[in-house]
N, C-alpha and C positions, 0 to 999 in steps of 0.2 A: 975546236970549240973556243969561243970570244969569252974573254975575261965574266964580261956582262951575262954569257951564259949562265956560267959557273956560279957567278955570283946568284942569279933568280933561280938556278935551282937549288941551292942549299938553303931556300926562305919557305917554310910551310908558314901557312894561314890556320891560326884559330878565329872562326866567325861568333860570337857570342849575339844573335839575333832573331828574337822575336816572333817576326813575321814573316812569312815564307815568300812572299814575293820577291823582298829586299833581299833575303839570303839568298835567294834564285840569280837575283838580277847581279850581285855582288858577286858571286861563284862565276857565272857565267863571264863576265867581264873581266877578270883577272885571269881567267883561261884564255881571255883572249888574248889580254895584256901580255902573256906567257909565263904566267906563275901558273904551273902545270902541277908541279908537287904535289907532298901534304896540304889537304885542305880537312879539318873539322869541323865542321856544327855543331853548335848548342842552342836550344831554343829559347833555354832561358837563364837567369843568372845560378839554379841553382845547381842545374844538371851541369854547369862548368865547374862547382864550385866541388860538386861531387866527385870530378874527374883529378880537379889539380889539389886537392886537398882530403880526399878521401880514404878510403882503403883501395887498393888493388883491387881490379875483378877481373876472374880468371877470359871474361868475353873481350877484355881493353884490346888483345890484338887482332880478335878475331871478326871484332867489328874494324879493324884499321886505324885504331888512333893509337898514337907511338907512346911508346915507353917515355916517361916522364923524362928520364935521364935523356929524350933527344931534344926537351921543350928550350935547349939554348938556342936555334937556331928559328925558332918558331916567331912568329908576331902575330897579336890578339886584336881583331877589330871588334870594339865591343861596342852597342849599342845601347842606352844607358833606360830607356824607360823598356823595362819587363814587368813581365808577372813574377810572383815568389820573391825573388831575390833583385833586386836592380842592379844598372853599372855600377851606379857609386861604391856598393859595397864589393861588386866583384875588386875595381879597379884600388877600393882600400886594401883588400887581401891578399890580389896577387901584387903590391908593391912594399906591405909590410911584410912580407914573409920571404927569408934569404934565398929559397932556392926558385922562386918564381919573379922576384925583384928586378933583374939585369932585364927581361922579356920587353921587348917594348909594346907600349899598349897604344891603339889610335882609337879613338874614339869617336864613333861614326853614328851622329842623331840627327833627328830633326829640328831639334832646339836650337838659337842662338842666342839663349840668353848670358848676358854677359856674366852671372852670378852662376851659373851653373857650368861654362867655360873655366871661371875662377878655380872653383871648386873642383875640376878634374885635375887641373896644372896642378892645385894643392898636393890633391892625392897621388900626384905622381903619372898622369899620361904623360906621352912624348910630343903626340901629335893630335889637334880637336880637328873633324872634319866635318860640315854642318850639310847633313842630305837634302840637297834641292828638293824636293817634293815634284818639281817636272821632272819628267822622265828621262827627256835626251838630255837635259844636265846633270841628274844623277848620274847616268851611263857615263857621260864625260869625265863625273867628278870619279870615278869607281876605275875610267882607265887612267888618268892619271893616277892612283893611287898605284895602281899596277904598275907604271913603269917608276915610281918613286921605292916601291917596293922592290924592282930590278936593279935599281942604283943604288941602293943605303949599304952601307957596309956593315954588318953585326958583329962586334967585340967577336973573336974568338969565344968559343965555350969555355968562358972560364968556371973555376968551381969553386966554392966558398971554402976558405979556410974557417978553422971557428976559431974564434979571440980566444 
């Protein structure tokens, strides 16, 4: 097994998006990229918001989504205009809060507004990625993300000491 292997399978994908064709088309396309792993849905900001900040529920494994204690090696593509809850506030939460902070977050909409790009770096995303709205560039822009995802190296799991 190639370093490169190794490296794309110890990266699960959290998808925090919306609409179902884009998470179809995002799933599919990092399958193909060979991010094979964990992958979870959420359809909207608050059922993510319920998972990574909520109480336990005894179905978390039974539906397939890992014990929080494994979300260090995990990276969240969130999409920022939802119902209930939006990215901004997902991407506020999981970056003020110590045990979801290290996660890296990419941020994948259709917007390019330069004020609302602003506004995620503030908050703490790593990387902003703007959905073509055509098809075969989206797919384009979704396998590049995939092999970008096969090459990044994630900090070790580290764990927070408390001050």
């Amino acid at each position: 097994m190639s370093h490169g292997e190794a490296v794309g399978k110890s990266i699960g994908i959290v998808l925090i998006e919306d609409d179902d064709g884009h998470a179809t088309l995002v799933e599919r396309n990092l399958r193909r990229a060979g991010i094979s792993n964990g992958f979870m849905r959420f359809a909207d900001g608050q059922e993510a918001l319920d998972y990574f900040f909520g109480e336990p529920t005894p179905g978390e494994h039974a539906r397939g989504l890992p014990s929080r204690d494994d979300l260090a090696n995990y990276v969240v593509l969130l999409d920022l205009k939802m119902p209930r809850v939006d990215g901004f506030e997902v991407l506020r939460r999981l970056k003020e809060t110590p045990s979801t902070a290290s996660m890296p977050v990419i941020v994948l909409t259709t917007t390019d507004d330069p004020r609302e790009i602003e506004r995620c770096y503030e908050l703490g995303c790593n990387v902003y990625i703007t959905k073509p709205v055509e098809y075969d560039a989206f797919i384009e822009a979704v396998r590049r993300l995939g092999f970008f995802l096969q090459v990044v190296k994630l900090p070790p799991g580290q764990r927070y000491a408390s001050a």
